[in-house]
VMD Tcl script that draws the C-alpha trace (Angstrom):
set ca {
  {19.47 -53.91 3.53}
  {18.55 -57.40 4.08}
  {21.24 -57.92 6.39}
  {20.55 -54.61 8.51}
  {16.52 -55.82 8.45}
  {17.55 -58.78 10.13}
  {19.73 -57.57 13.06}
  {16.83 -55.11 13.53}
  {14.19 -57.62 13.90}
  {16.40 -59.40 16.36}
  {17.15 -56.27 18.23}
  {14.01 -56.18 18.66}
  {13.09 -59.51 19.83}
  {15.83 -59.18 22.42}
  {14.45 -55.83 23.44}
  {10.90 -57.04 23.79}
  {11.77 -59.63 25.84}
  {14.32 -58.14 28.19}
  {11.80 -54.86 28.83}
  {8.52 -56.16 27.30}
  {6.80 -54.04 24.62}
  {5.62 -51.27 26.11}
  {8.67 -50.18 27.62}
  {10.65 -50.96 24.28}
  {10.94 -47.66 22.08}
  {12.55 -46.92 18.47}
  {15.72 -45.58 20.45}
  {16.05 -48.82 22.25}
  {15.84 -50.81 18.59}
  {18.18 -48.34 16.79}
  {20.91 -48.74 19.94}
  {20.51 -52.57 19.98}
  {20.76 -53.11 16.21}
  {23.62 -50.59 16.03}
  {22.21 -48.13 13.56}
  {20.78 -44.89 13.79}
  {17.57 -43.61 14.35}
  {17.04 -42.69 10.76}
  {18.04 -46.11 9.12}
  {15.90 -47.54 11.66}
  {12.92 -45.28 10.45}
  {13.88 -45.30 6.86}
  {12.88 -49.48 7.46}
  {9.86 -49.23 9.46}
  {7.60 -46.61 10.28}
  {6.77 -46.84 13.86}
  {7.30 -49.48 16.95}
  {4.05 -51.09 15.80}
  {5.54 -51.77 12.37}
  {8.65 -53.47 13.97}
  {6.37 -55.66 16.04}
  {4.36 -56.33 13.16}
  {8.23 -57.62 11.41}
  {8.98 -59.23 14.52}
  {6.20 -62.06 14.71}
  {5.56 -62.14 10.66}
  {9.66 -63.28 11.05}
  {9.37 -65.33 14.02}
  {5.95 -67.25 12.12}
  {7.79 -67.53 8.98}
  {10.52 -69.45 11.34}
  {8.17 -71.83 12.65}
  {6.76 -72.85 9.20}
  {10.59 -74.02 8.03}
  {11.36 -75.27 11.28}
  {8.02 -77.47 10.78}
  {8.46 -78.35 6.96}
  {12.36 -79.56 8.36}
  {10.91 -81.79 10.84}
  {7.93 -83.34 8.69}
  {10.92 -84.22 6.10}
  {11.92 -86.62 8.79}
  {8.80 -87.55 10.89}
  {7.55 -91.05 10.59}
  {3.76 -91.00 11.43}
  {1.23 -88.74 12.76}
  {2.47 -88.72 16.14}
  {5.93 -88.07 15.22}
  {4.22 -85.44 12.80}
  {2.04 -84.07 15.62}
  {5.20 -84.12 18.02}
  {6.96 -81.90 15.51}
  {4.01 -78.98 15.16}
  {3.46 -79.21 18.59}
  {7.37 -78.67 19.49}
  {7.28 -75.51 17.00}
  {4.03 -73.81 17.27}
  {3.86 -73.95 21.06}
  {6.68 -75.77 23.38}
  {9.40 -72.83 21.87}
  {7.58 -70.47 21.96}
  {5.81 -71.18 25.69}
  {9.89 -71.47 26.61}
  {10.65 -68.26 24.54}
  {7.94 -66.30 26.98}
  {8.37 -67.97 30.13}
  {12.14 -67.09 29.37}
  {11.69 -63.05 29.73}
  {10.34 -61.78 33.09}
  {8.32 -59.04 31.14}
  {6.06 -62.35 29.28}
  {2.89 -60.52 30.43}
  {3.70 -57.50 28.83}
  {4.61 -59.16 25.70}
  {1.23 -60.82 25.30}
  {-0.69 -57.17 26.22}
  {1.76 -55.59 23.84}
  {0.22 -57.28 21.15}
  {-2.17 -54.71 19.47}
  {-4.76 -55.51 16.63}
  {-2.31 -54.57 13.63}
  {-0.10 -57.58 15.05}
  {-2.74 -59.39 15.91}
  {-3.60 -59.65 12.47}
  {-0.14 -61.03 11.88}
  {-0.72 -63.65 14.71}
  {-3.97 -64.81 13.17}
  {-1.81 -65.01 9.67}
  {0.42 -67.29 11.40}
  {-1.97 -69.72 12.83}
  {-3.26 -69.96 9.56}
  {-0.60 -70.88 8.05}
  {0.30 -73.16 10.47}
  {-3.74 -74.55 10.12}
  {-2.75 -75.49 6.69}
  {0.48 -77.52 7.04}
  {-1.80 -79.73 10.28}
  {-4.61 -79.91 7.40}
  {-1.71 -81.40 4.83}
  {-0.62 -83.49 7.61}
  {-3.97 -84.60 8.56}
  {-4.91 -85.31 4.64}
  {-4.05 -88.69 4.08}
  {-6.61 -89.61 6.96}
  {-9.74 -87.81 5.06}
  {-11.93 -90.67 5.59}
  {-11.47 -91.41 8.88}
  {-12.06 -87.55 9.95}
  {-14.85 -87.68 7.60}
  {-16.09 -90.38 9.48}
  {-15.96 -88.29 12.36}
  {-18.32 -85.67 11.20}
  {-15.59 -83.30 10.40}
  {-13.84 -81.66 7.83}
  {-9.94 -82.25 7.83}
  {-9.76 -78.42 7.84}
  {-12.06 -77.82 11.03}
  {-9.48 -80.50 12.83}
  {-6.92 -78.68 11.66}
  {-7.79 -75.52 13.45}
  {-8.99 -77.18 16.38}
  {-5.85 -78.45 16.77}
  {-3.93 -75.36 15.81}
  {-6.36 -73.11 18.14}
  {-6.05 -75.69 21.19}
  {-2.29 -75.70 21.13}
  {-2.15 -72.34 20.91}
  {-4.64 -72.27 23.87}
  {-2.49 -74.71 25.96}
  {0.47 -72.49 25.39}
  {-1.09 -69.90 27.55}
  {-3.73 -71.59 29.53}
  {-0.94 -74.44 31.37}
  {0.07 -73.66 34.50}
  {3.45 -74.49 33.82}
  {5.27 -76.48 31.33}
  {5.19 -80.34 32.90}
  {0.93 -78.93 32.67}
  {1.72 -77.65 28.75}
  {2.95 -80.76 27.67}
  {-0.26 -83.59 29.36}
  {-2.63 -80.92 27.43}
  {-0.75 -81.64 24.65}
  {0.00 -85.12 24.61}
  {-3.88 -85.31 25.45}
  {-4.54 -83.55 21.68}
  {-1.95 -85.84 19.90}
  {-4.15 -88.92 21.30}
  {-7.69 -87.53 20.44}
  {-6.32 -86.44 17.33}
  {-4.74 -90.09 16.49}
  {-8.01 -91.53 17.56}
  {-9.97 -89.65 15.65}
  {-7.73 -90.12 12.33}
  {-7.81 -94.48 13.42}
  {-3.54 -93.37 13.62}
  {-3.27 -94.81 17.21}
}
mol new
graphics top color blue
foreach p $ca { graphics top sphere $p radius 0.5 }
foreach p [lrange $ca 0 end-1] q [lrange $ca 1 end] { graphics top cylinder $p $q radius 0.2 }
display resetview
């Protein structure tokens, strides 16, 4: 079952991509992932479900592709480089690869909204880890190393879809990693 779970969520990925969500049904899923309309119901209960799957997979991703990369970074920078690359460069390229991105982003209803907001915090609490060794200095700062964790988590995630194209995406960016290293005395 694992195995069939998996080509379903990346049916589905492909699906929502090529068509965007709204015009992605159950059919489509079961056709793409090769299995029939039952199985695929038997494994998730509705379209909504299956997106739902789709970005709890995709976030679960990101977190070993970060914990991979932080096994090898040397610094903050290198460590910021690394979250930044995962949590928003791929996945800005992932959208801006499908002509339906809009759709994907209005697609997103509140149940997997909730899964978004489960993946940014998740992803708040490997920047806070990161950020930990510099406790004083944000201290110092009149913050918490949590609050600059999700500032930095929430403005990356901003940039992703506030840049007006990717050359834009990456100065926002590189403007947090040096207000960030500033604030943490890293620079």
């Amino acid at each position: 079952m694992e195995d069939r779970y998996g080509y379903i969520l990346q049916a589905a990925t492909n699906l929502f991509l090529r068509y965007g969500v709204k015009r992605t049904g159950m059919n489509d899923i079961a056709e793409e992932a090769g299995i029939s309309r039952q199985t695929l119901y038997k494994a998730f209960a509705n379209k909504d479900a299956v997106l739902q799957a789709t970005i709890r997979s995709l976030a679960d991703k990101v977190v070993l592709d970060i914990e991979a990369g932080l096994e090898k970074a040397a610094g903050l920078s290198e460590q910021l480089e690394i979250i930044f690359k995962h949590i928003v460069i791929e996945h800005y390229d992932f959208l801006q690869s499908s002509p339906n991105a809009e759709d994907i982003i209005a697609g997103v209803n509140a149940s997997s909204q909730e899964e978004l907001e489960a993946g940014a915090l998740r992803n708040i609490e490997i920047i806070s880890r990161v950020l930990e060794p510099f406790a004083t200095e944000i201290d110092n700062s009149n913050l918490t190393t949590k609050q600059l964790a999700d500032f930095v988590q929430r403005s990356a995630t901003a940039a992703k879809y506030s840049a007006k194209n990717r050359k834009h995406l990456l100065e926002l960016l590189a403007a947090l990693r040096v207000s960030v290293l500033k604030i943490t005395n890293a620079a």
